[in-house]
C-alpha positions as CSV (number, residue, x, y, z in Angstrom):
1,X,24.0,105.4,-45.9
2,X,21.5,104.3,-48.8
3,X,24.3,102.5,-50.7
4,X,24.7,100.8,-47.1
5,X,21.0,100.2,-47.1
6,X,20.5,98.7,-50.4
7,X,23.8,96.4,-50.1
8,X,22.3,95.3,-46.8
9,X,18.8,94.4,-48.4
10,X,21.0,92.2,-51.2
11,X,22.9,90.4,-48.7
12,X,19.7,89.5,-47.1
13,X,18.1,88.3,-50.7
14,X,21.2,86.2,-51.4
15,X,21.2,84.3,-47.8
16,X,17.2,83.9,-48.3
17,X,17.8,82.3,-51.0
18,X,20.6,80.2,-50.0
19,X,18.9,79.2,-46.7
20,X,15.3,79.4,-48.2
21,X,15.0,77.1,-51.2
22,X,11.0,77.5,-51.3
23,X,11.7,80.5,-53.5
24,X,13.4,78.7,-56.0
25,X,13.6,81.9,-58.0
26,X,16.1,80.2,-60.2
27,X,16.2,76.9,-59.4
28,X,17.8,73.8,-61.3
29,X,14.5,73.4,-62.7
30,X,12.6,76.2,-63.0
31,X,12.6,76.1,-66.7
32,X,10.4,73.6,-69.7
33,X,11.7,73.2,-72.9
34,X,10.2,72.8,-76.1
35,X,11.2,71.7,-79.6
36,X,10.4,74.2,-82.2
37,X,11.0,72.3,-85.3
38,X,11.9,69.0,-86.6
39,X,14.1,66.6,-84.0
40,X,16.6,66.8,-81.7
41,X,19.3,64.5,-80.7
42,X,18.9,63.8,-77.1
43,X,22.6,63.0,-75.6
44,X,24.0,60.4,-73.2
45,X,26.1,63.1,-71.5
46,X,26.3,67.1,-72.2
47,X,28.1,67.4,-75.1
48,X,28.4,66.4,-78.9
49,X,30.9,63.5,-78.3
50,X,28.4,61.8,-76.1
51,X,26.2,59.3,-77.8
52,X,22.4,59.4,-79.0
53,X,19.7,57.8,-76.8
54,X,16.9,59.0,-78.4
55,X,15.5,62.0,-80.9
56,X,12.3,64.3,-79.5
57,X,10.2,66.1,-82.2
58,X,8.8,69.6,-83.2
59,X,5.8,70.0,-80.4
60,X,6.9,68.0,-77.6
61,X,7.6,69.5,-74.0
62,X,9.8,68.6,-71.0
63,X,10.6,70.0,-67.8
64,X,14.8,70.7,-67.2
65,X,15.9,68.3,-64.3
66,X,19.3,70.9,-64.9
67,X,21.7,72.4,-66.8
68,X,25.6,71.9,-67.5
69,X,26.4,75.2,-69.4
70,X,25.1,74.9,-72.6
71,X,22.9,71.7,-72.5
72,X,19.7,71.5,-70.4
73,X,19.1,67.4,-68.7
74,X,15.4,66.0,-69.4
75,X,13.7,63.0,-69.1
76,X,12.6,61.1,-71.7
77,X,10.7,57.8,-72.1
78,X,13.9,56.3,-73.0
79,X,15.5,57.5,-69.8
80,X,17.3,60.6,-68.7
81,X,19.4,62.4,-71.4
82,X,20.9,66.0,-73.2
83,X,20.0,68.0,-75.4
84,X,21.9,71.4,-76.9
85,X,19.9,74.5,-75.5
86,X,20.6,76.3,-79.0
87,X,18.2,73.8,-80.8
88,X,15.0,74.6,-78.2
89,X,13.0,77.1,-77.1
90,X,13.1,77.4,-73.0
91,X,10.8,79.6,-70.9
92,X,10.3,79.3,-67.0
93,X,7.6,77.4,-65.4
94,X,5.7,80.2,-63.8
95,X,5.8,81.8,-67.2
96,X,3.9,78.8,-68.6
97,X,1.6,78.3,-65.7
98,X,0.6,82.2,-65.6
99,X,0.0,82.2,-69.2
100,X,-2.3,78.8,-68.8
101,X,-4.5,80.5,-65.8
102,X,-4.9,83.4,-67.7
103,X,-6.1,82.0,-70.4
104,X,-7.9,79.5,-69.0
105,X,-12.0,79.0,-69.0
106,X,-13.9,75.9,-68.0
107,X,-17.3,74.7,-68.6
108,X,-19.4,73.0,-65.4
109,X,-20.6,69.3,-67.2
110,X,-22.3,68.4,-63.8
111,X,-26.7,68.9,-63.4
112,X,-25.3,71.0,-59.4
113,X,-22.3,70.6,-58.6
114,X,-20.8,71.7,-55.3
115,X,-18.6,74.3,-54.4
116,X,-16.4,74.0,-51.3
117,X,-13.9,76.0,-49.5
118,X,-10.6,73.8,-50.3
119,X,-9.4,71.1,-51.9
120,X,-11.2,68.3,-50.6
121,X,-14.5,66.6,-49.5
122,X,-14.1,67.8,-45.8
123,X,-14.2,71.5,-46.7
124,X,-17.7,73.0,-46.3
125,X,-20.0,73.4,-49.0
126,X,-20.9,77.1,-49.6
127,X,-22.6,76.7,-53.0
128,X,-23.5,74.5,-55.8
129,X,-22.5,75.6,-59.9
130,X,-25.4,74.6,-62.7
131,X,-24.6,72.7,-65.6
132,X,-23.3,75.1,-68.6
133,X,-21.9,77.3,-66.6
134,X,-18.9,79.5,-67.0
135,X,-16.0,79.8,-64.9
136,X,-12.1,80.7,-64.3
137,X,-9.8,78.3,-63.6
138,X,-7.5,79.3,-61.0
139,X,-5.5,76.6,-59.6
140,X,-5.7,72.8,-59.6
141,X,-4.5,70.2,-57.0
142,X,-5.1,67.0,-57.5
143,X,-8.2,65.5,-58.3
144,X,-9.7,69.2,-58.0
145,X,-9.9,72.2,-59.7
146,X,-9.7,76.6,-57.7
147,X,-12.8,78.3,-60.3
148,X,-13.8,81.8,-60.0
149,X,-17.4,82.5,-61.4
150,X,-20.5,85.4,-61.3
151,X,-21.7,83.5,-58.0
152,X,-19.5,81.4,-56.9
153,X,-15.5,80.9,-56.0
154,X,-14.3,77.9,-54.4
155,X,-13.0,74.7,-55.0
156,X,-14.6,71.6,-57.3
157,X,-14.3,67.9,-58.1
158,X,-12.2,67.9,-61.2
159,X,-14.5,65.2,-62.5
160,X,-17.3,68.0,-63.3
161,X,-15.7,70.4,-65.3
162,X,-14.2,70.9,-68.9
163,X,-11.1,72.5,-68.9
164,X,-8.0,73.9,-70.8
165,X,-10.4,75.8,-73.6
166,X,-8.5,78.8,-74.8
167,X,-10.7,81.8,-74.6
168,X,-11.4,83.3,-78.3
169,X,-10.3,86.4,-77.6
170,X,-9.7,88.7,-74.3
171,X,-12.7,90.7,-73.5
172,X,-11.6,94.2,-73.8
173,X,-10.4,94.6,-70.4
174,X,-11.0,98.8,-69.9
175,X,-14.4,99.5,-68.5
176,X,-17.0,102.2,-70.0
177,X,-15.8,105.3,-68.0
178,X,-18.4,106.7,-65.5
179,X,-19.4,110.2,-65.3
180,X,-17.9,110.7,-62.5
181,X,-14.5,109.5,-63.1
182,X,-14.6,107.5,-59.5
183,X,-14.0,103.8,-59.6
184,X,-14.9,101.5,-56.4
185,X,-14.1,98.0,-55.2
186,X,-16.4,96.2,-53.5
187,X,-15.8,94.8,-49.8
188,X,-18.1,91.7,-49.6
189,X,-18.9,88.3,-51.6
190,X,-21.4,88.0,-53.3
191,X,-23.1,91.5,-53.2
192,X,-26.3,91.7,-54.9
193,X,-26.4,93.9,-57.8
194,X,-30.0,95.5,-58.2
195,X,-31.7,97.4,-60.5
196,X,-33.2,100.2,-57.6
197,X,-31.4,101.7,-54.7
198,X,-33.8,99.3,-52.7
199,X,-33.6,96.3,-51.1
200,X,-36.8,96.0,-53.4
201,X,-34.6,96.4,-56.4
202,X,-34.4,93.6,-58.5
203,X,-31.1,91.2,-58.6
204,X,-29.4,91.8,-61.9
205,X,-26.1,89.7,-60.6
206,X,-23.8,89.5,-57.9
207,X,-20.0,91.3,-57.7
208,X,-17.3,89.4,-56.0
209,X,-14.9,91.1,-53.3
210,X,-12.1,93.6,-54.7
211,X,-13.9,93.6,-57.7
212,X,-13.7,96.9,-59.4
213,X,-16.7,98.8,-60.5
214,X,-17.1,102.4,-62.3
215,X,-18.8,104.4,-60.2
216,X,-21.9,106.8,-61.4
217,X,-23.8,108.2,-58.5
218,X,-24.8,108.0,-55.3
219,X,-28.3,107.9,-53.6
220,X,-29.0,107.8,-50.1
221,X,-26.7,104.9,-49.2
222,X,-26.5,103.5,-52.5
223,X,-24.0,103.2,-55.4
224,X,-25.0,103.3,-58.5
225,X,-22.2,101.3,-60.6
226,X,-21.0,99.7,-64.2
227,X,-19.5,96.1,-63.9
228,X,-18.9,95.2,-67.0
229,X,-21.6,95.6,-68.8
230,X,-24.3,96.3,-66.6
231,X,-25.4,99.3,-64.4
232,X,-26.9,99.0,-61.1
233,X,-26.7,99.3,-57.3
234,X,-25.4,98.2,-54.9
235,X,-25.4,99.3,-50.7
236,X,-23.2,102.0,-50.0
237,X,-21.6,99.5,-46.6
238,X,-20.4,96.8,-49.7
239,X,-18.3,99.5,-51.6
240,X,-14.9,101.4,-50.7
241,X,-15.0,104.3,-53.5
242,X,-11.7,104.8,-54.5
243,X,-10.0,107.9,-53.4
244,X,-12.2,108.3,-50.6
245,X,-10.4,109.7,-46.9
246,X,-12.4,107.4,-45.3
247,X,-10.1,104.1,-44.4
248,X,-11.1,100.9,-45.6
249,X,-11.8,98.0,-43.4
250,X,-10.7,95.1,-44.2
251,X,-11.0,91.2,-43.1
252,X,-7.3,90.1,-42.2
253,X,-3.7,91.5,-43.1
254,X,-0.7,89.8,-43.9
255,X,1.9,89.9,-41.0
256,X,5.3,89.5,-42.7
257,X,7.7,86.4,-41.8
258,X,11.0,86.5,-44.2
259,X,13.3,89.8,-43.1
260,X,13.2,91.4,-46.6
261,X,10.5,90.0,-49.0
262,X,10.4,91.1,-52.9
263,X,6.9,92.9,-53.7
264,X,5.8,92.2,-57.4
265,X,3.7,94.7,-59.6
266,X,1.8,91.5,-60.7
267,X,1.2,87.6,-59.3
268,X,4.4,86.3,-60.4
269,X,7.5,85.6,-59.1
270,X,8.8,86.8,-62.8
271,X,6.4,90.0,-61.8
272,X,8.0,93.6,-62.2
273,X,9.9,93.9,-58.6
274,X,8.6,97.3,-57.1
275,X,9.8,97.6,-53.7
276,X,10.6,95.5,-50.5
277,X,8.7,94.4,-47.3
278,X,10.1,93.6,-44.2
279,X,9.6,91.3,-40.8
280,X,7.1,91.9,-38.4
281,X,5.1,94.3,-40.7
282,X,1.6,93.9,-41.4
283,X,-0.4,95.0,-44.8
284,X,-4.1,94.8,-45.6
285,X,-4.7,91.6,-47.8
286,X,-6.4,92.9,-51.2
287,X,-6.4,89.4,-53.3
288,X,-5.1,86.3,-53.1
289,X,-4.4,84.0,-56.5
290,X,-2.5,80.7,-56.0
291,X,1.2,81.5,-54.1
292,X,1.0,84.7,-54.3
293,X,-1.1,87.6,-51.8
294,X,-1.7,91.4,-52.7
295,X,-0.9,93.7,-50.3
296,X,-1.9,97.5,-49.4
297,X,1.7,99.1,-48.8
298,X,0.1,102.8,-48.9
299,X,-3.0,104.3,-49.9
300,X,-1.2,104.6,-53.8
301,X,0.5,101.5,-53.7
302,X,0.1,97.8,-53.9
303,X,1.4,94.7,-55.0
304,X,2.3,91.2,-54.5
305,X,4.3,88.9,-52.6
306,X,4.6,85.0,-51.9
307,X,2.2,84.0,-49.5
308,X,4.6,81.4,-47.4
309,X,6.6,84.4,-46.2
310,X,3.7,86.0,-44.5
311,X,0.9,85.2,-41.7
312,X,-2.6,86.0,-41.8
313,X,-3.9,87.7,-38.9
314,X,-7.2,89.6,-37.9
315,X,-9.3,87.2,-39.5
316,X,-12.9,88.5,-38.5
317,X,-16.3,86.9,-39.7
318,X,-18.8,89.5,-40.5
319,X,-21.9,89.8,-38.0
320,X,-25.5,90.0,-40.1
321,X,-26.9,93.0,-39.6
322,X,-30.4,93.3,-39.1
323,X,-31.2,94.6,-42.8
324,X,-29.0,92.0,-44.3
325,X,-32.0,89.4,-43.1
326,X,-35.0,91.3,-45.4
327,X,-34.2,89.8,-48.6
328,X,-32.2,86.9,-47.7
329,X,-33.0,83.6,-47.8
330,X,-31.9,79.8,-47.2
331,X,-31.6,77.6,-50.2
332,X,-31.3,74.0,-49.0
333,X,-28.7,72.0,-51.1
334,X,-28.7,68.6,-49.3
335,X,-31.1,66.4,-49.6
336,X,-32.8,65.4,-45.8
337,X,-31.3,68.5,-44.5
338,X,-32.8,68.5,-40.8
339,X,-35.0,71.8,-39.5
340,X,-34.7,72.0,-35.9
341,X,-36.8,73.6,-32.9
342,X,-34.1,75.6,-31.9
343,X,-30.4,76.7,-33.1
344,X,-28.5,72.9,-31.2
345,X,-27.8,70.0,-32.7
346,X,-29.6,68.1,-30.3
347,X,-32.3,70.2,-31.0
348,X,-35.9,68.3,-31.8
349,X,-36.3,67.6,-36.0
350,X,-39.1,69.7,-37.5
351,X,-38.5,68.4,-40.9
352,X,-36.2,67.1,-43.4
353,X,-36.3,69.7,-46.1
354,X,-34.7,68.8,-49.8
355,X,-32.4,70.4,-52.4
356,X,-33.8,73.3,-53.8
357,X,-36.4,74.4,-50.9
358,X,-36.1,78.1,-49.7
359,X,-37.0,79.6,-46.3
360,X,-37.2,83.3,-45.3
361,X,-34.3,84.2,-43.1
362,X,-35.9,85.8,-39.8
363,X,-32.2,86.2,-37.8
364,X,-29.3,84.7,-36.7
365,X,-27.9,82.9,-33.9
366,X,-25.2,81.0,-33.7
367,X,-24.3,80.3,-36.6
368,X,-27.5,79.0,-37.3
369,X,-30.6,80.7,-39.3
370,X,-33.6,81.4,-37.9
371,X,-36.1,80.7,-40.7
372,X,-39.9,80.7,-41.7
373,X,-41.9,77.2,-42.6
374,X,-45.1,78.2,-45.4
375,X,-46.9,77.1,-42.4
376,X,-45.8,80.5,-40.7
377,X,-44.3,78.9,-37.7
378,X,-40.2,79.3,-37.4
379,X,-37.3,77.0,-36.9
380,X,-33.6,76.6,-36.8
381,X,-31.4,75.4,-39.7
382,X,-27.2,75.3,-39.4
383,X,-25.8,78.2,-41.7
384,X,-23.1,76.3,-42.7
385,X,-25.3,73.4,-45.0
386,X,-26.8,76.1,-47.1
387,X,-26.2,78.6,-49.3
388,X,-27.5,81.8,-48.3
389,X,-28.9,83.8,-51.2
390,X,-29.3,87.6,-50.6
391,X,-27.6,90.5,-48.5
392,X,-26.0,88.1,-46.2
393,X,-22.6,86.7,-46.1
394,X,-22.7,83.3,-46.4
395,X,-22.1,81.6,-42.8
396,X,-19.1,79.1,-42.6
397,X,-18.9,76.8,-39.5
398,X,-15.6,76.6,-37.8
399,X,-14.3,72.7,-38.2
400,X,-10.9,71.1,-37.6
401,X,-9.6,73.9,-40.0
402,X,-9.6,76.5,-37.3
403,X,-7.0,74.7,-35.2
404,X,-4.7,75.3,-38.3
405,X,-5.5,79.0,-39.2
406,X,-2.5,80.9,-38.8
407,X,0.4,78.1,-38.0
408,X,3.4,78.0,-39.6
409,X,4.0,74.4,-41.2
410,X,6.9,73.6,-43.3
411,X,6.5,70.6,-45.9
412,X,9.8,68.3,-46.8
413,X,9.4,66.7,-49.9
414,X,12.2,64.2,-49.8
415,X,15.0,63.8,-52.3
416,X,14.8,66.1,-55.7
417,X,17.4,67.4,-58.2
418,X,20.4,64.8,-58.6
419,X,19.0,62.7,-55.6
420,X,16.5,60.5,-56.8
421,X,15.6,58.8,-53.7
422,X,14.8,55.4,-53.8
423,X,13.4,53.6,-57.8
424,X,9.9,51.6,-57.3
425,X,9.7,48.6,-59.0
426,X,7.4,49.7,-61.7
427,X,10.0,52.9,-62.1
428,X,9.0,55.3,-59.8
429,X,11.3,57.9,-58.9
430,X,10.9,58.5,-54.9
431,X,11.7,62.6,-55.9
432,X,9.0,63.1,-58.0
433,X,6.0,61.3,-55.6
434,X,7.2,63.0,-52.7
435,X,6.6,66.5,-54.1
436,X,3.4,65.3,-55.4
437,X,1.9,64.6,-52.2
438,X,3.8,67.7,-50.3
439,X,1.8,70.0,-53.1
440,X,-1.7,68.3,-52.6
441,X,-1.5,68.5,-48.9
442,X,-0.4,72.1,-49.7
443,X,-3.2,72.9,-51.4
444,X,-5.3,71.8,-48.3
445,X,-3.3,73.6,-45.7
446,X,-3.7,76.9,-47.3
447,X,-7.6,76.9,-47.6
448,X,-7.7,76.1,-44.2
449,X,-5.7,79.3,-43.2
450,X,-2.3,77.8,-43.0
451,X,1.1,79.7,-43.6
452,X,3.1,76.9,-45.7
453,X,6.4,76.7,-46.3
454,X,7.9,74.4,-48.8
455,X,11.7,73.4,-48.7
456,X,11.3,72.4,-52.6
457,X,8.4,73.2,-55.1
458,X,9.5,71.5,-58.1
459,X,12.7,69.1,-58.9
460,X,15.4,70.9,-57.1
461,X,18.3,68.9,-54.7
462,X,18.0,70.7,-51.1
463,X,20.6,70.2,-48.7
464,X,19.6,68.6,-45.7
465,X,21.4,71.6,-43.6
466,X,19.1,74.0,-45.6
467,X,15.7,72.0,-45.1
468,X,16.2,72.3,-41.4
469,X,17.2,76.1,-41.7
470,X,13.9,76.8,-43.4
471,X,11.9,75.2,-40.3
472,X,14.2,77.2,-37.7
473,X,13.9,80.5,-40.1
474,X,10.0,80.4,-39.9
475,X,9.8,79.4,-36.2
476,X,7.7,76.6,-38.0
477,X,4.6,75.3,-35.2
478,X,5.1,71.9,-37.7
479,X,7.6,70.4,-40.1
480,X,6.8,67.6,-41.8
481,X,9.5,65.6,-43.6
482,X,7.6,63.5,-46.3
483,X,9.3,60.0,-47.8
484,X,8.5,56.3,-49.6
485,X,10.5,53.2,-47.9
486,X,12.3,50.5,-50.2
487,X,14.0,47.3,-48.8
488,X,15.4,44.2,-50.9
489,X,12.4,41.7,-49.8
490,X,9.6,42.5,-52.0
491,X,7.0,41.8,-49.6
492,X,7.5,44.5,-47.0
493,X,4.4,46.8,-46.5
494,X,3.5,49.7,-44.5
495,X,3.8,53.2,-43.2
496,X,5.8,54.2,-40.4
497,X,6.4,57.8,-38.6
498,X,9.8,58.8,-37.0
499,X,10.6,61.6,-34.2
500,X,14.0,62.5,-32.8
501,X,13.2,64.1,-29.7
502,X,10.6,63.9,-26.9
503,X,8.9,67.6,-27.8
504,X,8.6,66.0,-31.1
505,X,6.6,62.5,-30.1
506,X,3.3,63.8,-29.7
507,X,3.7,65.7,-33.5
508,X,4.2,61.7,-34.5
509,X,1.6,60.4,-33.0
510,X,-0.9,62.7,-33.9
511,X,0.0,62.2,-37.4
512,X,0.4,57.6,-37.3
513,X,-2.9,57.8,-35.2
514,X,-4.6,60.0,-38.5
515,X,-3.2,57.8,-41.2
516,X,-3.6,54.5,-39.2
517,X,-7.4,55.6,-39.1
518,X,-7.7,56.6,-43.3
519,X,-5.5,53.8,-44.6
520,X,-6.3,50.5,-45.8
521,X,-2.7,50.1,-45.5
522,X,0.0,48.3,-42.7
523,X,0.6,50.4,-40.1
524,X,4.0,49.9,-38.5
525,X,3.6,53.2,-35.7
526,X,5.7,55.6,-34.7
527,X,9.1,55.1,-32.9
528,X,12.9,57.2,-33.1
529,X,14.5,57.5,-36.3
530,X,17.7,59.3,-36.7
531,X,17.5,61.4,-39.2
532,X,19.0,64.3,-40.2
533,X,16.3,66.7,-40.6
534,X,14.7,65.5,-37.6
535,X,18.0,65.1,-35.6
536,X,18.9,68.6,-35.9
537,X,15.6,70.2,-35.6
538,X,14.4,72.4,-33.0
539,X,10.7,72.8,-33.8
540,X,8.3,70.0,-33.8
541,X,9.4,67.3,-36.5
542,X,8.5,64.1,-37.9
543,X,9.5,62.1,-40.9
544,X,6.8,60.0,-42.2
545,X,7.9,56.9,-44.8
546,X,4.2,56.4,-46.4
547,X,4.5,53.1,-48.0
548,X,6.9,50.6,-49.9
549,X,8.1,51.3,-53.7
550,X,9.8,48.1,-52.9
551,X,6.6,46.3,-53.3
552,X,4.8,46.3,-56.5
553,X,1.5,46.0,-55.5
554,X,2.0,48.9,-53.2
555,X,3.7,50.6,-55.4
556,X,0.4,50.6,-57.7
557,X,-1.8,51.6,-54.8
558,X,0.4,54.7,-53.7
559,X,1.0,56.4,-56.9
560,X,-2.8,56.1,-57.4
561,X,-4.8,59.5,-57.2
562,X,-7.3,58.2,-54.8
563,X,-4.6,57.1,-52.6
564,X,-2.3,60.5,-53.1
565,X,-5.8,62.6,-51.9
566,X,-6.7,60.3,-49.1
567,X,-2.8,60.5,-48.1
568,X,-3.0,64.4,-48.3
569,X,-6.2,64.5,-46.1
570,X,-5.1,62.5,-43.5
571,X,-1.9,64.1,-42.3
572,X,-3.6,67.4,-42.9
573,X,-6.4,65.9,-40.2
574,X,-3.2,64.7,-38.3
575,X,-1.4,68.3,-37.9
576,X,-5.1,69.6,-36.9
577,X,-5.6,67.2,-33.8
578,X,-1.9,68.0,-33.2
579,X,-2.7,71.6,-32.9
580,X,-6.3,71.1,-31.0
């Protein structure tokens, strides 16, 4: 029976990834090379009867397009070419990209810059980062940049940060041990750490959530705690003490979507496997870091698995309790930010308060702070524009995001692998600015609460059977096939969205009417296109061609990064009023 079960689990990990490409656990290329020493003779063909094209030199890196037995294919400035995999050193890409992030520091260069909730100027601002300051690099997409710091995680303009600097040396990573041997993790952002068990107590720094803390004593609903390496306290309701009988609460679980899902001891698909999940069951979420979520399998056991196989579910905001509002207050980070009469925003203006002013917070309603003027009299301002300092959670305000919480979207990066699509005239590969805009728009999905599913994530060929599987696998609420147009006449311009079916017309439309809006760009509608992935889909599906390689000037505007992030934003803002 358990040599049944186990044979039965592998079957299921071969046809996932057969049907499945967005795991790409081994794709055709998954792997970088990189010359160790001297040149290397890059080939016309795989093998040494083939001619020389070009030499690359000790230092220089490129990605594997694929491999013919012993010879990996990469592209060159000179064009595509081989070179003999005994005369470089290869490693996979998540290998590199782990090692990067973990390794990675950044500096903010900005005087305040502003911290939002996803990748892009339409996320909410929930904090702004001094100049000098210290932070993590996560994650990057696009023009912006995922940082972790002692106050602040979110997303920032990559324009305002210096990053890539190699840390020295790893802080040693093993905490002083506490005297009582118990470690906790804290359950909230941003808790204050203070140096009383008071609400008196002074603010020594804040802990972020699922951070782990030594535990020392406890005091009357307290904690006394080390992080790193400072003692203090922090409320007993913003701590889960570790080993504890009581069960932790916590914000949302992961319901999961693929029938038997791979759990990794760390956030890497390369990860030690541990164990295996399966459909329909739901885990406490613990962490989150790029692709990948950590999950609470038992009360000993956790670890992680790619986040476009599960759901989120349970997603609770936290209601301010009535202590939280003694030492909290509003810090106004926008300039003309308007103080109301009462919590609407047709409410009557008080005033315009500036960046940098700081109100007592009386209460909450609706979202919106009750606060107190130096004059003594109260007003109103929306939680959402500032940054709450304090015991309270920070207040977000439900936009356009929350129509996309919890759908299921699959993104079709056209072409990849041996299938270049079509060549712009400047020499742009189709493949390779498909995937580009599939992973920015990604990026934006996800903060908003989105479970996405990619048919490729790097420069893999996909059939066109298994791109439509993966949206029919997922019972995808959205799939979204992603393209560039060519045509012999060099003037031709424009965007244009294709559906199939009637239950897929008003996924097109939503989508045309969004870029038609954003674009500076020909708009040539939406109409029937008879496609394959579209053709043969079941779910909602449209294929959108978003401009003309064919034409060099448009070729210069689409491949710019402006134009990529506006791109992104728009059928993101597209899938949202879809789903309103």
């Amino acid at each position: 029976m358990k040599k049944n079960r186990v044979f039965a689990i592998l079957t299921a990990l071969l046809l996932l990834t057969l049907l499945v490409p967005s795991l790409n656990v081994k794709g055709e290329s998954s792997k970088n090379i990189t010359v160790p020493s001297g040149t290397v003779n890059v080939r016309q063909g795989p093998g040494l009867t083939y001619p020389v094209i070009t030499k690359i030199s000790s230092g220089e890196n490129y990605e594997v397009a694929s491999e013919d037995g012993d010879w990996y294919k990469i592209h060159t400035s000179s064009g595509e070419g081989w070179v003999a995999n005994w005369l470089v050193s290869a490693s996979s890409r998540e290998e590199q990209t782990e090692t990067a992030l973990n390794s990675r520091k950044g500096t903010i260069t900005g005087s305040s810059v502003r911290v939002r909730t996803g990748p892009g100027t339409d996320f909410q601002i929930v904090g702004k980062l001094k100049k000098g300051t210290s932070v993590s690099i996560i994650e990057t997409s696009g023009n912006w940049v995922s940082i972790a710091s002692k106050d602040d995680n979110g997303w920032i303009s990559a324009d305002f940060i210096t990053a890539g600097v190699k840390e020295k040396e790893k802080k040693k990573k093993e905490k002083q041990q506490s005297s009582s041997g118990k470690t906790g993790t804290i359950t909230g952002n941003h808790i204050n750490l203070r140096s009383a068990p008071s609400l008196n107590g002074g603010v020594l720094g804040k802990l972020g959530k699922n951070e782990i803390v030594s535990v020392i004593s406890e005091e009357e609903g307290w904690v006394q705690v080390q992080a790193e390496n400072t003692a203090g306290w922090v409320s007993h309701q913003y701590i889960q003490i570790n080993g504890d009988k009581k069960k932790q609460k916590h914000d949302a679980v992961a319901k999961i979507t693929a029938d038997d899902l791979i759990v990794h001891e760390t956030p890497s698909l390369l990860g030690k496997v541990i164990g295996v999940v399966h459909s329909g069951k739901t885990f406490p979420i613990l962490d989150e870091l790029g692709n990948m979520t950590k999950i609470k399998i038992s009360d000993s056991k956790s670890g992680w698995v790619m986040n476009w196989f599960t759901v989120r579910e349970n997603v609770k905001a936290q209601t301010p309790k009535k202590d939280d509002f003694k030492n909290s207050t509003a810090e106004i980070i926008h300039d003309g930010t308007s103080i109301r009469k009462s919590p609407d925003t047709n409410a009557a203006i008080v005033k315009r308060a500036h960046t940098g002013e700081t109100y007592k917070i009386l209460d909450v309603k609706k979202n919106w702070c009750k606060i107190q003027l130096p004059s003594g009299k109260t007003a109103y301002v929306a939680g959402w524009v500032i940054s709450i300092k304090g015991s309270m959670q920070q207040i977000e305000k439900e936009g356009i995001e929350k129509y996309l919480t919890g759908k299921t979207i699959v993104l079709d990066p056209g072409h990849g692998g041996r299938d270049n699509g079509t060549t712009g005239m400047r020499g742009t590969l189709e493949k390779n600015l498909t995937l580009r805009t599939a992973l920015l728009l990604s990026a934006k999905l996800r903060a908003a609460g989105a479970n996405v599913i990619l048919t490729r994530s790097n420069d893999t060929y996909i059939p066109l059977t298994s791109r439509v599987a993966t949206a029919h696998i997922h019972n995808a609420d959205a799939f979204v096939s992603m393209h560039y147009d060519s045509t012999h006449d060099e003037l031709v311009s424009g965007l244009t969205t294709y559906y199939y079916h009637d239950y897929q017309q008003q996924l097109a439309m939503a989508l045309n009417s969004s870029l038609q809006s954003s674009l500076q760009v020909k708009n040539r509608g939406w109409r029937v296109g008879d496609y394959h992935v579209i053709r043969e889909n079941k779910r909602a599906a449209a294929l959108i061609e978003l401009g003309y390689l064919s034409n060099p000037a448009e070729e210069v505007m689409i491949t710019s990064d402006s134009y990529q992030e506006t791109l992104a934003q728009s059928i993101y803002t597209g899938l949202a009023r879809y789903f309103k």
